[in-house]
Structures are given as C-alpha cells and as structure tokens.
C-alpha positions as CSV (number, residue, x, y, z in Angstrom):
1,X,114.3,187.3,78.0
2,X,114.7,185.6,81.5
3,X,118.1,184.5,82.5
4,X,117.1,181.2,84.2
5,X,121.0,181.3,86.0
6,X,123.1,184.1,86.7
7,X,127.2,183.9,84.9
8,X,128.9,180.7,85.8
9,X,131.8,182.5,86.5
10,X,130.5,184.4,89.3
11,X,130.4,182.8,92.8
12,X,128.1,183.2,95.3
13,X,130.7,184.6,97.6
14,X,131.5,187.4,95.2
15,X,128.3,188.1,94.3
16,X,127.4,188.8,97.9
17,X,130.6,190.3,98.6
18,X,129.9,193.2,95.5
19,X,126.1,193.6,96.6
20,X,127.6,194.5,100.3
21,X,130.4,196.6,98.7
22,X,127.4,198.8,96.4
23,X,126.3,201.8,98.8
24,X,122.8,202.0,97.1
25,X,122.2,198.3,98.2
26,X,123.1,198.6,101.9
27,X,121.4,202.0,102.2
28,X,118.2,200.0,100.6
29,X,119.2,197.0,102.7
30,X,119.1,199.1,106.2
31,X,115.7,200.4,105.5
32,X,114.6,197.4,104.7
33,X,116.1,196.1,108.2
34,X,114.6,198.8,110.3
35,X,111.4,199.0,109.0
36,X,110.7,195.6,108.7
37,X,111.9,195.0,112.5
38,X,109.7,197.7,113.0
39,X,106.8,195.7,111.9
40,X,107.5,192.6,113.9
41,X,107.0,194.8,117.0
42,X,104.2,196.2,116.1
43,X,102.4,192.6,114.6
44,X,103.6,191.3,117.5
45,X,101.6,193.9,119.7
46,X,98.5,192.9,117.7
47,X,98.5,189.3,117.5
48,X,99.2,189.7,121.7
49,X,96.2,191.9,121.7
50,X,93.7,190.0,119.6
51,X,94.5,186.5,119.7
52,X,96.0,186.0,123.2
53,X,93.8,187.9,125.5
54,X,93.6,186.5,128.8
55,X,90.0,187.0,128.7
56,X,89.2,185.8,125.4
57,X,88.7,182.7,123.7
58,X,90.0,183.2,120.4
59,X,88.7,181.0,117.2
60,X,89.4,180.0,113.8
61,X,87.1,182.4,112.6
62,X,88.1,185.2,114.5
63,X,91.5,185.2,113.8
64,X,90.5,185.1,109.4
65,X,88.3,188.4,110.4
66,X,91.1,190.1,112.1
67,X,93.4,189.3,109.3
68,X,90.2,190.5,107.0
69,X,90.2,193.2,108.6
70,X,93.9,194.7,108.5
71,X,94.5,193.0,104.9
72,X,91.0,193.2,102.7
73,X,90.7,196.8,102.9
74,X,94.1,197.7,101.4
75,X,94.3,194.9,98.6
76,X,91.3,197.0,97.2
77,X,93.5,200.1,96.6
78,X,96.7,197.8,96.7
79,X,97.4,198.0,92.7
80,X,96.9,202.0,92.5
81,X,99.3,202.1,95.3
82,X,101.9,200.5,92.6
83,X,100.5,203.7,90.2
84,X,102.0,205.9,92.9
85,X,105.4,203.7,92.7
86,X,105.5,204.7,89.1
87,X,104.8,208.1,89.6
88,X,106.3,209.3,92.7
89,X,110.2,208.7,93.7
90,X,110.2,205.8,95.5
91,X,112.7,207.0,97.9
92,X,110.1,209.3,99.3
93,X,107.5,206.9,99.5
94,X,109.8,205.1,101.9
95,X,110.6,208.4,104.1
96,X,107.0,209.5,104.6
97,X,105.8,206.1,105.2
98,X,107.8,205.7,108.1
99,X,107.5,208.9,109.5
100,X,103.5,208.3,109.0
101,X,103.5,205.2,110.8
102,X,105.4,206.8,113.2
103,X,102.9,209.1,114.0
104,X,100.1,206.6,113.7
105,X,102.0,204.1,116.3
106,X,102.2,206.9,118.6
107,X,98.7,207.9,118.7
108,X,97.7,204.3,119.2
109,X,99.7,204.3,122.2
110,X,98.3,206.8,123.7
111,X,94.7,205.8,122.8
112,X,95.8,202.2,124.2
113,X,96.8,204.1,127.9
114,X,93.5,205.9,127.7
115,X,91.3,202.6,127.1
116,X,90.6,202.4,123.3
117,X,88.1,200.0,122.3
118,X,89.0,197.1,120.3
119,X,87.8,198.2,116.8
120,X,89.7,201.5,117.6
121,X,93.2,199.6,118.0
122,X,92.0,197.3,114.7
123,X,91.5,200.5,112.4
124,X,95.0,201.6,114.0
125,X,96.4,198.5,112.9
126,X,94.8,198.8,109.4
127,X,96.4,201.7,108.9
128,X,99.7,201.0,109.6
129,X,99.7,197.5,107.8
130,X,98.8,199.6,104.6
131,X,101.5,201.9,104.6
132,X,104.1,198.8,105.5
133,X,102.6,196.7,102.1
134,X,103.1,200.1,100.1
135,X,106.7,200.4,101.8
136,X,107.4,196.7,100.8
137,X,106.4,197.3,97.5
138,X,108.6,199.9,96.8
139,X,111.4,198.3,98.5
140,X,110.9,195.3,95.6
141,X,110.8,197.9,92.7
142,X,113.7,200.0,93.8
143,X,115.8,196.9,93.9
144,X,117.2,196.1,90.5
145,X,117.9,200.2,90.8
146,X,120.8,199.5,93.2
147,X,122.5,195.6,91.6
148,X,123.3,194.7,88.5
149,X,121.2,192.1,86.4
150,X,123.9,189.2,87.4
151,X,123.1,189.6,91.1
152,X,119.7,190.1,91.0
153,X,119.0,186.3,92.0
154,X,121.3,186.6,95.5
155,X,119.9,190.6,96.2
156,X,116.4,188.7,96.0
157,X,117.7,185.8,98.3
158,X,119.4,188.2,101.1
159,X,117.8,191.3,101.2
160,X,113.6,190.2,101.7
161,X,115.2,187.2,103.7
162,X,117.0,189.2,105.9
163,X,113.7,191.7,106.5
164,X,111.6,188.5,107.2
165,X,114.7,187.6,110.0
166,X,114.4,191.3,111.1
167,X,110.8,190.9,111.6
168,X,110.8,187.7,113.1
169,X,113.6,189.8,115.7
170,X,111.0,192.1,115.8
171,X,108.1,189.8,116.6
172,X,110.3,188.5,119.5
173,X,111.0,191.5,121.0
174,X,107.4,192.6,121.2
175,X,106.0,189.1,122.6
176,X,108.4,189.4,124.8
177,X,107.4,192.7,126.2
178,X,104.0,191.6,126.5
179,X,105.1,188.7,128.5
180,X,106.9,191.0,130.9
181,X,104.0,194.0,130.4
182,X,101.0,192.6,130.1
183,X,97.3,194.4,129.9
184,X,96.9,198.6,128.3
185,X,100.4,199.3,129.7
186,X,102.2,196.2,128.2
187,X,100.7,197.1,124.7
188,X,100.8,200.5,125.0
189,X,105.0,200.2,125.2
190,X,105.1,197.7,123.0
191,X,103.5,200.0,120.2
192,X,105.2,202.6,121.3
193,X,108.5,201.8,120.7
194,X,107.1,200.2,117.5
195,X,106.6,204.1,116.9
196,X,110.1,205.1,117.7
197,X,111.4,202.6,115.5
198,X,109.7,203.7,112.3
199,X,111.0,207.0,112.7
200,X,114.6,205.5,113.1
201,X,113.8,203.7,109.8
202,X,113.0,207.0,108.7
203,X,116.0,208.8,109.5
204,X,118.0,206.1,107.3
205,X,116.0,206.6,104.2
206,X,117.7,210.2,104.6
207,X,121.4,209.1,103.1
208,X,119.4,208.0,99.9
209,X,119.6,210.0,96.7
210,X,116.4,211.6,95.7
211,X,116.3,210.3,92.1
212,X,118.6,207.0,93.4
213,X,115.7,204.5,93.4
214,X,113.6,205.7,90.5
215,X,111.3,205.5,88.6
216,X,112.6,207.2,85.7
217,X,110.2,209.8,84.1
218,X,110.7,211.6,81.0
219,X,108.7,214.9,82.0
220,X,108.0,215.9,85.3
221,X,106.0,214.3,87.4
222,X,102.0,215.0,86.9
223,X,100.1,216.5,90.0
224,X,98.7,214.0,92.4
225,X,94.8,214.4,91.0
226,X,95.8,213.7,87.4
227,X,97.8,210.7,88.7
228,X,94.9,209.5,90.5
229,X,92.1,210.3,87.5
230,X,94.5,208.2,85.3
231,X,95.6,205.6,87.7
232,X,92.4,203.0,86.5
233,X,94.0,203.7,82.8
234,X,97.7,202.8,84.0
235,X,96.7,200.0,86.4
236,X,94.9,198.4,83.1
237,X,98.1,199.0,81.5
238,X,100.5,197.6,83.9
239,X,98.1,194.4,84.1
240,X,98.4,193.7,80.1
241,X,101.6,194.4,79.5
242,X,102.1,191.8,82.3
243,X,99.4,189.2,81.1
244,X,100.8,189.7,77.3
245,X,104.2,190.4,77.7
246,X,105.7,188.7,81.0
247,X,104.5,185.0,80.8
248,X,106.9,183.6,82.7
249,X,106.0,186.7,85.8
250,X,102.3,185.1,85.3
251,X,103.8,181.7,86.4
252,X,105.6,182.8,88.7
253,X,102.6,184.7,90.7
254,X,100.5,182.0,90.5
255,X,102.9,179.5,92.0
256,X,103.7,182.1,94.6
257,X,100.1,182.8,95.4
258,X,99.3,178.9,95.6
259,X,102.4,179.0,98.1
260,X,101.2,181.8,100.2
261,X,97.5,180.3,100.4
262,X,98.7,177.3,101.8
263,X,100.8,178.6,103.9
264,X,98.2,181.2,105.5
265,X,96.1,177.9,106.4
266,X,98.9,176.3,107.8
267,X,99.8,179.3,110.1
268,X,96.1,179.5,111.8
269,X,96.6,175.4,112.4
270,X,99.6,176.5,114.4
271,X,98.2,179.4,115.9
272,X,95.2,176.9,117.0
273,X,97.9,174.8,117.9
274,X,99.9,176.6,120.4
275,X,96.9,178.4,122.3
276,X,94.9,175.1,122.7
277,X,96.9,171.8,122.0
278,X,100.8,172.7,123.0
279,X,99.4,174.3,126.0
280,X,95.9,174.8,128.0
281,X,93.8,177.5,127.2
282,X,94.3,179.5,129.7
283,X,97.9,179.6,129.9
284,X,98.3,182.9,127.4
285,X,102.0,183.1,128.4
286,X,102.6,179.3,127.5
287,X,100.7,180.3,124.1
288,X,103.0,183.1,122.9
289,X,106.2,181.3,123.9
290,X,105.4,178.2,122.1
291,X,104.2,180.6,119.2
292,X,107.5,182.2,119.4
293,X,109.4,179.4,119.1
294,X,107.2,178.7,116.2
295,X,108.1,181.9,114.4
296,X,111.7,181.4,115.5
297,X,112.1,178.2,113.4
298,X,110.3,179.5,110.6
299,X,112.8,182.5,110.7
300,X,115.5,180.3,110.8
301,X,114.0,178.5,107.2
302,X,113.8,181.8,105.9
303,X,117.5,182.9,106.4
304,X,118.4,178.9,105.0
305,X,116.5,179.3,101.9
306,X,118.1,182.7,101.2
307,X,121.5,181.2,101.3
308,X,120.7,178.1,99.4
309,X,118.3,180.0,96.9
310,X,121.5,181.3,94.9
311,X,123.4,177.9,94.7
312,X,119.8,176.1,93.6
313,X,118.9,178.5,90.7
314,X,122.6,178.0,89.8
315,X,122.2,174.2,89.1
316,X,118.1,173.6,88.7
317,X,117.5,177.3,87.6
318,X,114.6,179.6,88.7
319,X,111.7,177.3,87.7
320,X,113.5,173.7,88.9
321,X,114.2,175.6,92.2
322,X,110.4,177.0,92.6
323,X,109.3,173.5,91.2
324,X,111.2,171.7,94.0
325,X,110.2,173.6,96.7
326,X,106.3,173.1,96.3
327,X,107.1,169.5,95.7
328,X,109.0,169.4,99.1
329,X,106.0,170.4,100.7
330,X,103.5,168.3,99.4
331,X,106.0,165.4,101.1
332,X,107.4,167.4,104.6
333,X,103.7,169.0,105.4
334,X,102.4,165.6,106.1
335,X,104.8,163.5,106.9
336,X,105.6,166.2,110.2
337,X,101.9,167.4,110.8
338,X,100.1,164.6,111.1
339,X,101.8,164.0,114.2
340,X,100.1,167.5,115.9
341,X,103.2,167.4,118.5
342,X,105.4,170.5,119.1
343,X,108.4,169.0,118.3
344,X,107.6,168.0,114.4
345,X,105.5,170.9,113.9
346,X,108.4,172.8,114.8
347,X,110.9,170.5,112.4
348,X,107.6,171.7,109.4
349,X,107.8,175.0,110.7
350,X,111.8,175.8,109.9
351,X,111.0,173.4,106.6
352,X,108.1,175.9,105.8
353,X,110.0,178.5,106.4
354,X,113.0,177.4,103.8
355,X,110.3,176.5,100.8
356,X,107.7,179.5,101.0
357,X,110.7,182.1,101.5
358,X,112.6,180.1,98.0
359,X,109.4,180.5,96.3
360,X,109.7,184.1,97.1
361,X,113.2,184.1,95.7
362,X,112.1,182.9,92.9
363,X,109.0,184.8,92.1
364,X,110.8,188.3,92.9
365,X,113.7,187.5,90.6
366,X,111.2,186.4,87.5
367,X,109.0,189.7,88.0
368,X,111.7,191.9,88.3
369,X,113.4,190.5,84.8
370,X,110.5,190.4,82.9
371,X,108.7,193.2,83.4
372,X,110.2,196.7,82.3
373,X,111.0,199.4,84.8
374,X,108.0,201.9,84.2
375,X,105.5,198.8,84.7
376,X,107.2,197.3,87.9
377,X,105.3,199.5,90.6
378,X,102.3,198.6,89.6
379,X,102.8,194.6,88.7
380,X,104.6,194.6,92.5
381,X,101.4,196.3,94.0
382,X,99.4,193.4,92.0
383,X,101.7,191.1,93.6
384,X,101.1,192.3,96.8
385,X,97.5,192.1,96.3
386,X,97.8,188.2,95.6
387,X,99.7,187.5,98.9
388,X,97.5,189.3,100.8
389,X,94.2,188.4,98.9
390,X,95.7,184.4,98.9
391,X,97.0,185.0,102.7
392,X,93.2,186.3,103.9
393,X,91.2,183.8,101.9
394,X,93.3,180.9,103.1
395,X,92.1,182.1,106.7
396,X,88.5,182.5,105.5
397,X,88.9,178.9,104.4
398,X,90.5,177.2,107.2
399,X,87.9,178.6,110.1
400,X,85.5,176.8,108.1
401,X,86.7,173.3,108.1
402,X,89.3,173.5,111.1
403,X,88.0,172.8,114.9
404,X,89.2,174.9,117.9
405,X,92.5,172.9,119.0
406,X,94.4,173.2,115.3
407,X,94.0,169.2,115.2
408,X,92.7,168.0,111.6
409,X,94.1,165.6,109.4
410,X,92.4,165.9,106.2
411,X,93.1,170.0,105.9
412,X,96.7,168.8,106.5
413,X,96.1,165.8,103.9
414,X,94.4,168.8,101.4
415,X,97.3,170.8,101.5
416,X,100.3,168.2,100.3
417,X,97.3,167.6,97.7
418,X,97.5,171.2,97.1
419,X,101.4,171.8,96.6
420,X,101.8,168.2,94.8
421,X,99.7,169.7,92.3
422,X,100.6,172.9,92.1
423,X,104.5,171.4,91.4
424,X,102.8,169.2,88.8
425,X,101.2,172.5,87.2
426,X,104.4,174.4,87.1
427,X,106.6,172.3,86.1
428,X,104.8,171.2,82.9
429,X,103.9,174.9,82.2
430,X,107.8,175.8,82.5
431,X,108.8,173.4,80.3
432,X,106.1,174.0,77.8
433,X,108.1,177.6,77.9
C-alpha cells in the first residue's frame, strides 16, 4: 500500500539529518554527485559541438535528430537494461559504467584532436549517453537499499535533485571551457576531462559493499546468455506486475511522462531562443552564455523543489503535490512565455525547473513503494524509456510546428493546454483511487 505522507512525527530536518548520518546513502549520494557532474561536462561538450557551431546554422529539426540520435537507439534496449538491474549487483553496474565511459570519453578526445567527423563524435556521444541512463537507473533502484521507508520521500527530493544541480555544475563548467577553448582543441579538453571525471566517479563506487545495493537473489546469479535468452520473459513480467499490481506507479508515469514531453518542447523553444532571439546568430558565445544562464535558473528550480517537495507531500500528499505542480504550469508557462524576453523566460525557466524536478519527486517515490524489490530494475528501465521516448518525441514535435527564432505563441498556448489537462486527468484518477 502507498504511504501518501511520511510519520507526522518526523521533521524534515531530521529526516535529512538521518539520511546524511546513513553511510550507504552518502556513499550512493557521492556517486551520484560525480557521475552526474560528469555528464554535464560531457553534454555540455555536445550541445557546444552540435548546436553552437560557428559555422553552422542549427534548426529545430536538427537539434530533435541529434537528440534522436543519442536517445532513440538506447530506449529500444532501455527495459532489458532494467533485466540486468535485476540480475547483476547494482554496485557493479555503477563501477564498470564509469570506468567504460571513461574509456569511451578518452578515445573521443583523441579522435576529436585528430579531426573526427561529425557522425563519429555522435556515435561517441550515443554510447556514453547509454551507459549514463543504465547508471541512472540503477542509482533509482539501489535507493530504498540504503533509507528506510519513512525517508524515502526526502532521499527522492535530495539525492536526484542534487545530481541534476551537479550536472547543471557540470554543464557550466564545460560551456565554459568551450568559451575559453574553442574549435577541436576546446572540445577535445572538454571531453577529456569529462573522461577523468568518470573514472573519479569510479573510484568512489569502490567504498560500496558488493551485495550493499542489491538485488537480492535466492540462487546465484545465472550466466549472462541465459539472462539475456530470458530477458523478453522477465521484461513481460516486470511490465504486468506493474500494469496489474502498481496502479498508482501507472499514474504516476504517465503524469511524469506528460511532464517530461512538455518540457522537451519547451527546452528546444529556449534553445531557439537564445541562439536566434536573445542574441544574433552569429554571436555563438552570446548563445551559450545566455543558454547557461538558462540552465542556471532551471538548476536553481530543481534544488527549490527538492527542498519544498518533503514539506508539500507532508500537507497535500504525493498525488496533491504532483497534481499542483502540473497545474502551476499550465498558469506560469504562459503567463512568462508569451512575452519571448530573456528576463521572464528566465523567471519560467527557474519555475520549470521547481515543477518538472517535483514531479520527479513524486513519481520516484510512488514507483519505488509500489513495486517490489525484484521487479524495480526493470519498471526503472521502463521508466527511463518514457523520459527519454517522451523527451525525443517532444523534439520530433516541436521542429514541426516551431520557426527558426524559438518565437511561437500557440505551441506555448498548447502546452498550458497540455499540463491544465493533464492536472485535470490526475487528479480525478487519484481520487478515484
């Protein structure tokens, strides 16, 4: 059964102050940090590369193939990833897939000094951005290993919010070396210490117990061909138990997913935005600062939601707190983008920020209640599938409808349409619970 609020009696405070005092959840908690820092330098070193070229004139529809691209291929095999999560200790998932995209970072540097072609830095990219949705995936499983059931609600609020603020570090970081570095050279350090980074990360996976973050397995664990000949049979598995079994999960996803299409539109309006509107075209500096500041403020929402996430399930409970954030956006989203000025599109971005990271909150925290240990792997993989499925075919969408300077009111006017209704939608179906 879900608990919809976690014991009266414990404060936030004290909850936060146990999870910090737990070993298991800081050692989780500093992989999280590294790896996810990590990735911000490395994203940052591809969106430099393929969206702010100073000799290229980047579109709508370019930048839903390159997110097609590095995303598509892996949601395919995404859910017999989570298979592997069930099988395999997590904790080594986490080690090697560092120390892999280590490796991989390091050999895209090198190809990057010796004038690799542009689908040869994209396949680089797809690999990498694999491995870091498998890592993320197993990072959301292994939690409820390391905090007890009463803290799950904050562990979901602090420790993905603090890898998104690590990211968004991250991100900085890299755009600013590729402000200071620019051309092969620029990106060829910039991935390179993206390289040196992931093996940091996986040097602190080391202090982790090998059994510490699960799964638990009754016999030992089959060799990696019969997991893989059974994984179609266990991924059908992990999908009923979830559709029959973890209805408020199936909510939850959907409401996520709505949240994570709409925001995937709204972040190529920005993009659009800052390389065409904010600035002129050719400026490609001017571009990524303004985009940084963008990222900045929605890093900032992220880190408020994940302290006012606890309080808000406390007093609306998981569903009135994942109810009132769509409905927040359906008002905020038009209200500040209609104007297509930097200064409210930054106010919407840090307001973004807040409701799409609380809807995460939320979303985690239902999964990981309802759905029994040996099933989570694989219903987080499925998870990750619908971000990145939602994120990629928001994209799609928007390069359809949305010209080359970001500016269009009705895709901003269909998109309060969008969360208003998806509120309406999950509201009614949570009470109907």
């Amino acid at each position: 059964m879900i608990t919809e609020r976690p014991p009266r009696e414990a404060s936030l405070f004290g909850l936060l102050l146990g999870l910090l005092r737990g070993p298991g959840f800081r050692r989780l908690l500093t992989v999280r940090l590294l790896s996810q820092f990590s990735d911000g330098v490395f994203q940052a070193s591809l969106a430099a590369f393929a969206l702010f070229s100073p000799d290229k004139q980047s579109s709508p529809g370019e930048i839903a193939a390159a997110l097609a691209v590095v995303t598509l291929p892996f949601s395919v095999v995404g859910p017999f990833t989570g298979v592997m999560l069930d099988r395999w200790r997590r904790r080594q998932v986490l080690l090697t897939g560092n120390l892999v995209r280590g490796g991989l970072c390091l050999l895209t540097a090198l190809l990057l000094l010796g004038g690799v072609p542009r689908w040869g830095f994209y396949a680089a990219a797809l690999l990498v951005i694999g491995i870091n949705r498998f890592i993320l995936s197993g990072l959301s499983a292994s939690l409820p290993r390391v905090v007890e059931p009463s803290a799950l609600v904050t562990a979901n609020a602090v420790s993905p919010t603090l890898g998104t603020v690590a990211a968004t570090a991250g991100g900085f970081l890299g755009l600013g070396l590729g402000l200071v570095a620019s051309g092969a050279a620029g990106g060829a350090l910039t991935v390179g210490l993206s390289a040196l980074l992931y093996l940091v990360a996986a040097l602190a996976v080391r202090p982790i117990g090998p059994d510490e973050l699960g799964p638990d397995l009754p016999l030992e664990l089959p060799p990696l061909r019969q997991a893989l000949a059974t994984a179609w049979h266990d991924l059908r598995a992990g999908l009923g138990h979830l559709l029959r079994e973890c209805r408020p999960a199936v909510r939850a996803l959907a409401a996520v997913s709505l949240a994570r299409f709409c925001y995937g539109v709204l972040t190529v309006v920005v993009l659009m935005l800052c390389r065409y509107t904010f600035n002129r075209a050719e400026d490609v500096d001017g571009g990524l600062a303004t985009l940084g500041l963008a990222v900045g403020m929605s890093a900032v929402g992220f880190f408020l939601a994940a302290a006012v996430s606890p309080w808000a399930t406390r007093r609306l409970g998981l569903h009135g707190w994942m109810t009132l954030c769509l409905a927040a956006a359906a008002v905020f989203v038009p209200a500040l983008g209609l104007f297509f000025r930097t200064a409210p599109t930054m106010a919407a971005a840090l307001l973004l920020g807040v409701v799409t990271q609380g809807t995460k909150i939320c979303a985690d925290t239902l999964v990981q209640e309802s759905v029994e240990d040996e099933y989570r792997g694989r219903v987080f993989a499925i998870y990750d599938v619908l971000m990145n499925v939602s994120y990629v075919a928001a994209a799609a969408a928007t390069a359809l409808v949305l010209p080359l300077d970001g500016r269009s009111a009705p895709v901003v006017l269909a998109l309060a349409a969008l969360y208003a209704l998806g509120a309406l939608l999950y509201f009614r179906a949570s009470r109907r619970s």
